[in-house]
C-alpha positions, 0 to 999 in steps of 0.5 A: 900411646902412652906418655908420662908426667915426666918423660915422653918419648914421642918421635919427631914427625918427619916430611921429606923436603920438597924438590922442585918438581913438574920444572922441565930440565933445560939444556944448553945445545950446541948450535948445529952447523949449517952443511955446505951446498951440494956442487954441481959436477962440471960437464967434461968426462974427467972427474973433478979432483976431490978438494979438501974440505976448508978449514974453519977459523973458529973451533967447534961449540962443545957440552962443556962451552955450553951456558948452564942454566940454574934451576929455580929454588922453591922456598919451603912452606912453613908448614914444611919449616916446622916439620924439618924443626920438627925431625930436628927436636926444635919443638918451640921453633917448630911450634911457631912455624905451624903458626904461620899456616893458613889456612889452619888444618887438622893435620898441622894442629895434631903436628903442634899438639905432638910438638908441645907433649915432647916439651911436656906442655900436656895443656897445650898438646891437649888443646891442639888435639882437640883443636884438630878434632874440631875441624876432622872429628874422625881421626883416629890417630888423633884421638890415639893421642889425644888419649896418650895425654890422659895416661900421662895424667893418670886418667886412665878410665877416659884414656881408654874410652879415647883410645877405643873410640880410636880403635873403632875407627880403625879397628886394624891398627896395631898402634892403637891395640898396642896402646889399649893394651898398656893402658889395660895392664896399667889397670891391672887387667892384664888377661885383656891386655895380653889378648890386645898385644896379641892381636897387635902382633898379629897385624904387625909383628914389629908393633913393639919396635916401631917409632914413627908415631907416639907412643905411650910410655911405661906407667908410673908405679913400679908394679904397674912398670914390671906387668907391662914389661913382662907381657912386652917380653912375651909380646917380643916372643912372639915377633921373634925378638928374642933378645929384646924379651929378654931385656923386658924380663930383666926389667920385669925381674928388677921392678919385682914383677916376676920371679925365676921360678915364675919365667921357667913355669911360663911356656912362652919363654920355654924358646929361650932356654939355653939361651946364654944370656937367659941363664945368666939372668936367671941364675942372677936373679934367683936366690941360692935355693932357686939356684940350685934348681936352675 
């Protein structure tokens, strides 16, 4: 995960609402009427003529007449509170919610920590993370982010000490490979952040699109900026997100990264020739000598 100084694109944490649950359904039922007593026939060799049943004064009792019962409403916990403010971008009042939780708990002090780096209060989103580590030294997601607050302050030496302890803990996370990997590029070692993205991709080919957990976001400088896009076009490649890569590339193009010549000599993206908007963003991009070789 990578956030920056600036601009943090950290999703709200979601809960579903609680439902009254394990509350047994109560109907209303009819009352059911009492049968007649059976006769007792009379002793003669005619029959007894058939009598027509009496009419009853009072109609019968229908669903509808029944009296309907209302179910209790179950207040939502704060903890539950500042989730829903949470989904709703209301960091600060979801903030204040958490605070209200007792006993206090890891989970609700990473929630508060992700609450405070969307308000880009990097101290206190610190704090809370370390906080939560306290009381669960082994959370890997925490670490994650927890190491996405020292990328957003440039601390990338103990980001990728954090984000590696994290991956040692769960050494299966495609998140915690794709958030390596970024920090690698954004040190410049970019064959090491390949091989990261890949083996993301290979746990889950939707990693460069997923949203549901902090992510980091793009590193400061330019050149930084367009290795990382670059070998997210790649990434894209490889899941199959063709269109995607080659918004990346354009990216990539802009910030100078790359070059035309550079992408065609590249067989990664060989998949994408022919493809109409790759030509246009070639032809765009390369120079009038370029151009013609296109």
């Amino acid at each position: 995960m990578r956030s920056p100084n600036r601009r943090c694109r950290l999703p709200a944490v979601f809960l579903c609402s609680a439902l009254v649950a394990g509350c047994p359904a109560i109907f209303a039922q009819a009352p059911t009427p009492t049968p007649a007593p059976a006769q007792t026939p009379a002793e003669t060799s005619e029959p007894a003529p058939a009598q027509a049943p009496a009419p009853s004064a009072e109609p019968a009792p229908s669903a509808a007449s029944a009296p309907i019962v209302a179910l209790p409403v179950i207040p939502a916990s704060p903890e539950q509170l500042g989730d829903s403010l949470e989904a709703q971008k209301r960091y600060q009042a979801a903030i204040e919610a958490y605070k209200k939780v007792t006993p206090e708990s890891a989970d609700v002090w990473n929630k508060m920590g992700i609450a405070y780096q969307m308000m880009f209060n990097l101290d206190d989103a610190m704090r809370c993370y370390e906080r939560s580590l306290r009381l669960n030294p082994k959370n890997a997601r925490v670490i994650n982010n927890l190491a996405s607050v020292y990328d957003a302050r440039k601390d990338l030496n103990n980001s990728e000490r954090l984000y590696r302890k994290a991956l040692k803990l769960e050494p299966r996370s495609a998140m915690i490979l794709r958030n390596l990997g970024t920090n690698l590029l954004a040190q410049h070692k970019y064959k090491k952040g390949w091989e990261l993205y890949q083996a993301a991709l290979a746990l889950d080919p939707n990693v460069f699109t997923e949203t549901n957990s902090p992510r980091i976001d793009n590193p400061a400088s330019i050149q930084e900026r367009g290795a990382m896009n670059y070998y997210m076009a790649k990434g894209c490649i490889r899941a199959g997100q063709n269109d995607r890569a080659i918004e990346y590339l354009r990216m990539a193009l802009n910030e100078g990264y790359t070059n035309p010549k550079k992408i065609q000599a590249d067989s990664e993206f060989a998949v994408l020739r022919g493809n109409p908007a790759f030509e246009q963003l070639l032809a765009a991009q390369a120079t009038p000598k370029q151009a013609g070789k296109l």
